[in-house]
C-alpha positions in Angstrom: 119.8 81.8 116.2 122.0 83.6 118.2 121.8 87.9 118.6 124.4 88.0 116.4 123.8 85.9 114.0 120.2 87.8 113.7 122.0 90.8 113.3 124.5 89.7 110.6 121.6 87.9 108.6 119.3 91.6 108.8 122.7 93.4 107.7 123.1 90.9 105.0 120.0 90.9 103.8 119.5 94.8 103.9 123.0 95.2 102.0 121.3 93.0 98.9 118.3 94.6 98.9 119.3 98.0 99.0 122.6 96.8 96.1 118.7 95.7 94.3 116.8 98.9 94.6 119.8 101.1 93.4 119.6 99.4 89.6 116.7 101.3 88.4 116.9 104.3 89.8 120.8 104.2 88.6 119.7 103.2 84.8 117.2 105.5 84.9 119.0 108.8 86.0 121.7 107.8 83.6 119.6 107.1 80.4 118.0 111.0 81.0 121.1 112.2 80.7 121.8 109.9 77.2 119.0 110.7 75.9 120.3 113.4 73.7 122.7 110.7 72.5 120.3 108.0 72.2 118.4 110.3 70.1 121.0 111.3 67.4 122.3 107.7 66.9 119.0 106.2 66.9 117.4 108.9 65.0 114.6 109.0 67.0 112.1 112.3 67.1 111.0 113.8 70.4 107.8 111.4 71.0 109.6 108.0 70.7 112.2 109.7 72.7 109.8 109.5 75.5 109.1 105.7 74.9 112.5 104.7 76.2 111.7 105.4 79.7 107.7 105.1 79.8 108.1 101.3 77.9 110.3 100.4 81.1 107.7 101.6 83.4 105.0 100.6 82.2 105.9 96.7 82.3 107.1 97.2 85.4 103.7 98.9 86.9 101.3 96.6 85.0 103.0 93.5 86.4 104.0 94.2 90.1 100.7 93.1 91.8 100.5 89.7 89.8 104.0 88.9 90.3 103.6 89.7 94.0 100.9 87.4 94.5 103.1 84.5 92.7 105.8 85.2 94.6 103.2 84.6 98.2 102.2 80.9 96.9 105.6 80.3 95.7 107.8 82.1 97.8 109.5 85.7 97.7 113.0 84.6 97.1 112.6 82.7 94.1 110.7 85.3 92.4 113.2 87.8 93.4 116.1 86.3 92.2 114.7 85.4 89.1 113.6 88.9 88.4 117.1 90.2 88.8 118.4 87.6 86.2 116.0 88.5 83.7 116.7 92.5 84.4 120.2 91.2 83.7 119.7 89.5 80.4 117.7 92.5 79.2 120.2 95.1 80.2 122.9 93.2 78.2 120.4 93.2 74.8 119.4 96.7 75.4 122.8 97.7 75.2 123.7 95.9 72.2 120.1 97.6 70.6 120.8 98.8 67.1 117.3 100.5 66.5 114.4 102.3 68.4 112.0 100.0 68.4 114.7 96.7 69.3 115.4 99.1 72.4 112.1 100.3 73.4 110.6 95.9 73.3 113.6 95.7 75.6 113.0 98.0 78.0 109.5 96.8 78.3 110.9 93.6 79.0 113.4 94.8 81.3 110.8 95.9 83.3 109.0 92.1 83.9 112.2 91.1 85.7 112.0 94.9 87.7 108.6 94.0 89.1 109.4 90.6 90.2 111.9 92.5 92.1 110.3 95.4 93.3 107.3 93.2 94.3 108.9 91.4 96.6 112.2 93.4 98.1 110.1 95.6 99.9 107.6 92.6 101.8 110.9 90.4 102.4 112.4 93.2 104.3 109.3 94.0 106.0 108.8 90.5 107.0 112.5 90.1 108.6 112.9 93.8 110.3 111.3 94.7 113.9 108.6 96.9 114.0 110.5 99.4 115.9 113.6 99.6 113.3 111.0 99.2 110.2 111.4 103.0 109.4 115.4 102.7 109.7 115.2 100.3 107.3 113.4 101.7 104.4 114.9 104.8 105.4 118.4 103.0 104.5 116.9 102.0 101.3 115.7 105.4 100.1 118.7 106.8 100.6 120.7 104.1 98.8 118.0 104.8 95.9 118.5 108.7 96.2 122.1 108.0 96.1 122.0 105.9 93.2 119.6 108.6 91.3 122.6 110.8 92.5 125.2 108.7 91.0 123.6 108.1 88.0 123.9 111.8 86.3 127.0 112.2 87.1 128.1 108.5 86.0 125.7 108.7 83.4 127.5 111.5 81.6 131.0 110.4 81.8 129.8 107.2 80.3 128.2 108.9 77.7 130.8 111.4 76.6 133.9 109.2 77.2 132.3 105.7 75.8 128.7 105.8 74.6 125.3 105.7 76.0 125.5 101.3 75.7 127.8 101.3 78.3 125.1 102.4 81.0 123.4 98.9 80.3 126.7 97.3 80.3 127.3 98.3 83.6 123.6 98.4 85.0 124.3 94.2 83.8 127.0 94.1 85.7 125.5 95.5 88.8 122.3 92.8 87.8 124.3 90.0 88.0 125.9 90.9 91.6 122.5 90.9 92.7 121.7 87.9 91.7 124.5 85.8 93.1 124.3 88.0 96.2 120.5 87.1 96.8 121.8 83.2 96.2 123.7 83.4 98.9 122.4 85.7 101.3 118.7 85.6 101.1 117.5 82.6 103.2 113.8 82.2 103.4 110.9 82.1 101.0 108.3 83.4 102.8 105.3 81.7 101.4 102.4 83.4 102.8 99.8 81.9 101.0 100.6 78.4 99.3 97.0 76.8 98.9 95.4 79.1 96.7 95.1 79.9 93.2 96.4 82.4 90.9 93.8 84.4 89.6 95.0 84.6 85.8 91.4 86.2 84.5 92.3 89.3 86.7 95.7 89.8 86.3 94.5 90.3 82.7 92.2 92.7 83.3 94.4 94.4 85.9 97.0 94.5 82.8 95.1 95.8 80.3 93.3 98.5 82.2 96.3 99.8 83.4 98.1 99.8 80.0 95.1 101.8 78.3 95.0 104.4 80.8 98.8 104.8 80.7 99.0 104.7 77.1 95.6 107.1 76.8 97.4 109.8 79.1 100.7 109.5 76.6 98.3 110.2 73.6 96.5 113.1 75.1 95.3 115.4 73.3 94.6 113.2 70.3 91.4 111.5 69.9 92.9 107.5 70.4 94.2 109.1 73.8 91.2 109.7 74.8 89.6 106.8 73.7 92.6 104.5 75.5 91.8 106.2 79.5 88.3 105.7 78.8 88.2 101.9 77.9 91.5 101.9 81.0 89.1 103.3 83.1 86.1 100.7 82.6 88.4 97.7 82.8 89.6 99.1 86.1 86.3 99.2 87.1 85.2 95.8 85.6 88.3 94.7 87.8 87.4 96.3 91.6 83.6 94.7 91.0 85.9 91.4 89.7 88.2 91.1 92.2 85.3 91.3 95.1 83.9 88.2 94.0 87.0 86.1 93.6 88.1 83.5 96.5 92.1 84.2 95.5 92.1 87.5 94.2 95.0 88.4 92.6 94.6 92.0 94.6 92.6 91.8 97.9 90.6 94.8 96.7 89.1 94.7 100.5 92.2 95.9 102.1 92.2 99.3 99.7 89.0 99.8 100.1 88.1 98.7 103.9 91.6 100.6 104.9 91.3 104.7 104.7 94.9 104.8 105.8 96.7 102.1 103.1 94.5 103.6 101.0 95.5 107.1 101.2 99.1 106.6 101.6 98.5 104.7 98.7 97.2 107.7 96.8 99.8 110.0 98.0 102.2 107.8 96.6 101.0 107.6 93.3 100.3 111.7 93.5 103.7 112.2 94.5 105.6 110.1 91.5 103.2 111.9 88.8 103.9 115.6 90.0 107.8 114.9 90.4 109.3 112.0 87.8 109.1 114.1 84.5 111.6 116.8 86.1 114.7 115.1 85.8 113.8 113.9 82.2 112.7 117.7 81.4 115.5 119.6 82.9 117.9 116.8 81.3 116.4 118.3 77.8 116.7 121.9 79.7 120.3 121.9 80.5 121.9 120.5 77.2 119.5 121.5 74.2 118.5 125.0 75.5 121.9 125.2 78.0 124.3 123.5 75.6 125.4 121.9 79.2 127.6 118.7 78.3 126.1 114.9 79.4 128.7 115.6 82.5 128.1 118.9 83.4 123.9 118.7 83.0 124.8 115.3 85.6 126.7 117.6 88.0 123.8 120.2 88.5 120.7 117.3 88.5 122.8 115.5 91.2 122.2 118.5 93.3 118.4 117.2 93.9 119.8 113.3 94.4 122.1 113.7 97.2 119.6 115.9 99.4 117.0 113.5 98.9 119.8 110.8 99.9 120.7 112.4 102.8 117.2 113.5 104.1 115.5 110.1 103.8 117.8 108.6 105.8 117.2 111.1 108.9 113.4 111.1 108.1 113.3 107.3 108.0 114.6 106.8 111.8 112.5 109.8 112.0 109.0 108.4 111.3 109.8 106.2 114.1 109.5 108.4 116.5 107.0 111.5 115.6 104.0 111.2 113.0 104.8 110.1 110.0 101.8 111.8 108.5 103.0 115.4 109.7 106.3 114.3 107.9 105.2 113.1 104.7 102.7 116.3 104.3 105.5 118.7 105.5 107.2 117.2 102.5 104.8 117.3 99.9 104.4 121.1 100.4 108.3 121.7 99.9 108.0 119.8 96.6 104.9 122.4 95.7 107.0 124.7 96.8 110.1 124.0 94.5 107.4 122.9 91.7 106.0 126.9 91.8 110.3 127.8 91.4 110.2 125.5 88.0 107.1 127.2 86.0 109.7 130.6 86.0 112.6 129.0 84.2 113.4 130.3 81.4 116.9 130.7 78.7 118.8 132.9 81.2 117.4 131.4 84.5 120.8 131.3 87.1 122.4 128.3 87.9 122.3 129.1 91.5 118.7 129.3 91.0 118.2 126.5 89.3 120.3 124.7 92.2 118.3 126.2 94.7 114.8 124.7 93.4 116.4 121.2 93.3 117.6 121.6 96.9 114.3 122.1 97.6 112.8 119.4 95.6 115.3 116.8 97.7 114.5 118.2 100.7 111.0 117.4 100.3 110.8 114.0 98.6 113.6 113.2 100.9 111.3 114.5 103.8 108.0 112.4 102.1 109.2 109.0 100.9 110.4 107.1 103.9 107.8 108.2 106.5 105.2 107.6 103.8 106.4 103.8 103.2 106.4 103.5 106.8 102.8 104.2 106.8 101.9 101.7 104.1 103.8 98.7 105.3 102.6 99.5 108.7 98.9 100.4 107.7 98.6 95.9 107.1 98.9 92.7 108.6 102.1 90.4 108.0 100.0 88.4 105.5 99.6 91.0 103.7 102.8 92.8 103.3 103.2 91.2 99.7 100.4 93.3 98.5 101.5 96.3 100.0 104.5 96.0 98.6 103.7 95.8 95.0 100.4 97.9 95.5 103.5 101.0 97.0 105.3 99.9 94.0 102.9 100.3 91.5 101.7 103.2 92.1 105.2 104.5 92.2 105.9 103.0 88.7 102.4 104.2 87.6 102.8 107.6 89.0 106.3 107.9 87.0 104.4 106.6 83.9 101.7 109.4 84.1 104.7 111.8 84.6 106.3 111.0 81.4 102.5 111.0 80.0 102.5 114.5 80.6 105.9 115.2 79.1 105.3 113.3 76.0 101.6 115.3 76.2 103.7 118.4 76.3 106.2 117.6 73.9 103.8 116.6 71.4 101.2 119.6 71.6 104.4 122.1 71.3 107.1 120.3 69.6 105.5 117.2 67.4 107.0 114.5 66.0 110.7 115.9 65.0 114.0 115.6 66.9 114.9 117.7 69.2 117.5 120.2 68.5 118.7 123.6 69.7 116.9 124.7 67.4 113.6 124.1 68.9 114.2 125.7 72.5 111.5 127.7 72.6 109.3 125.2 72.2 110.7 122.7 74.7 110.8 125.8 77.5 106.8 126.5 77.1 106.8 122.2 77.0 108.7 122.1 80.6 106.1 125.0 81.8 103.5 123.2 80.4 104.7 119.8 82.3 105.5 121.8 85.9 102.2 123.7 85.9 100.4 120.6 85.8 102.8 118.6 88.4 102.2 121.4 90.8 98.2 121.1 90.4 98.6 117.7 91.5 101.6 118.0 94.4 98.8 120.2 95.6 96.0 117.6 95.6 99.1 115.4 96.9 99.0 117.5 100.5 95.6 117.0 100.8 96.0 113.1 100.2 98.8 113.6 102.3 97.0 115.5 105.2 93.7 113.9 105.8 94.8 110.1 106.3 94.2 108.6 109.8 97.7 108.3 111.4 96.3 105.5 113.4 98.6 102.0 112.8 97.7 98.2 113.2 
């Protein structure tokens, strides 16, 4: 293949997988500001509320790994594409949901056809990018995912307000089925790493189930099944590293976490970093219209405030982390999110806008600073072989990270609030809930730096 021809393929390829990574993010940033909306058509009281999201991410995290080592022995194009069909199909239904429950199963499904896609975007990139341009590239696809959190908001609310909250699947569907044709067309290879082995079923259960309970568990806390659910989580996970040791075809090569200090911190940063910053946008979505009385449109236009830095920032720090230590740059970001995290425990009924603007600048400045260089690490951190696993591994952690978020919102929610809808009335209430929620995400932003801090910057 010609220079050119390489170059048009990378573009090509880049273009669908960013178009891929911008659904989620998108949906997601929209629903939090439907919410509200969801709720009162729906009648659905502040817990359940919570189940929307966390159902979505859940699937999604539980499933990553074992669709990522399908997708080696079968090859990363098919299962790609197929995820985005099925994300399509499930959009379409959720939008045409007529109850809580019929919503929340869809969600959960939505999210099988997410992880076949996020399991596998990530590694085929990897695979067909040089070295050199590796942190360019994610750093292009962080920003199109900061810009489509950024989008979302404010598209999010005029969809709401003008049309209703069904319309955000409708034209998350839409989006889903470009994708798919797109990858048809414009993704090439498979790239079957590993075609002779066997899928290890037994431990994809386990790996399921243990991570469901402890999700679950930490949505619960503090009621007694909570903390039933992370204890049996946690010895399932267990059972599953002593498991997945012993197996030929594992379906995660436990070795590489365990032998690697820097996958497996970066790793660990990653999932930190998710948990202490996810539940903001879904508490200040609550913030700005029950306790505000902001509109859907106007609550968008101050959240896309944190979107658009973190757009713009990733991008530089991407081609950034090619150049200067990643590791300085991910920790330097980490701190700026403490930073902004200690801003958020202080807002209260009369808190200024330009305050409140302020604190999200710093927030996108700091995950924009983090996530790029920290990807960089991880994909860097294996061997080619293994990029399949890093992929989903930096993918479910994310996922899992955003489900312990919401774990401690719904935890918050449900210690102050209880099982009633949400209402002006209750404002009180949800502020010492959001206090509740940042106090605990800056505890762990702060074990986040550490993470963050001590890795070896040292690369295969």
């Amino acid at each position: 293949m010609t220079q050119t021809g390489q170059q048009t393929s990378t573009t090509a390829l880049l273009f669908i997988i960013c178009l891929g990574a911008s659904l989620v993010p998108f949906m997601g940033s929209a629903l939090n500001l439907a919410l509200p909306y969801i709720n009162e058509d729906l009648s659905l009281d502040a817990v359940t509320s919570g189940w929307i999201p966390t159902s979505y991410m859940l699937s999604t995290a539980i499933l990553q790994i074992p669709c990522a080592r399908i997708a080696d022995m079968i090859g990363r194009r098919k299962v790609f594409i197929l995820g985005v069909i099925i994300l399509t199909i499930f959009s379409v239904l959720s939008g045409l949901a007529t109850s809580g429950a019929s919503l929340i199963v869809y969600r959960f499904l939505s999210g099988i056809g997410s992880a076949m896609m996020f399991s596998t975007s990530t590694a085929i990139l990897t695979s067909s990018v040089a070295p050199e341009k590796r942190g360019m590239a994610l750093g292009t696809i962080a920003a199109t995912v900061y810009f489509a959190l950024a989008a979302g908001p404010f598209l999010g609310g005029i969809l709401t307000q003008y049309f209703d909250w069904h319309s955000i699947f409708f034209v998350s569907a839409a989006l889903s089925l470009t994708v798919a044709v797109g990858g048809c067309f414009l993704i090439k290879e498979d790239w079957k790493e590993d075609v002779e082995s066997k899928f290890d079923l037994w431990g994809s259960i386990l790996f399921a189930i243990g991570l469901s309970a402890l999700i679950f568990g930490f949505s619960e806390l503090p009621h007694i099944l909570g903390i039933i659910s992370i204890g049996i989580g946690v010895v399932v996970l267990l059972f599953f590293t002593f498991y997945e040791k012993k197996q030929e075809f594992p379906v995660f090569n436990i070795l590489v976490f365990l032998e690697n200090r820097v996958f497996r911190l970066s790793s660990l940063s990653a999932l930190i970093n998710y948990s202490a910053t996810f539940a903001i946008s879904f508490m200040l979505s609550l913030y700005l219209q029950y306790v505000r009385g902001l509109s859907p449109r106007d609550a968008g236009l101050i959240l896309i405030i944190q979107s658009i830095v973190q757009a713009i920032v990733s991008l530089k720090s991407g081609r950034l982390s090619d150049k200067v230590s990643p590791t300085l740059l991910a920790t330097l970001g980490m701190s700026i999110i403490a930073l902004g995290l200690v801003g958020l425990c202080f807002i209260s009924e009369t808190t200024s806008y330009y305050f409140l603007g302020g604190i999200l600048f710093l927030l996108g400045l700091g995950f924009g600073i983090f996530s790029s260089p920290n990807t960089n690490i991880i994909m860097s951190s294996v061997e080619k072989k293994h990029y399949g696993l890093a992929s989903a591994t930096m993918g479910t952690m994310r996922l899992t990270g955003q489900a312990f978020s919401m774990g401690i919102a719904i935890m918050a929610i449900s210690i102050m609030i209880g099982n009633v809808q949400l209402s002006p009335a209750i404002h009180a209430e949800l502020i010492i809930s959001m206090r509740i929620t940042f106090i605990i995400c800056l505890i762990l932003s702060v074990f986040g730096i550490y993470a963050s801090s001590v890795r070896n910057n040292k690369r295969k």
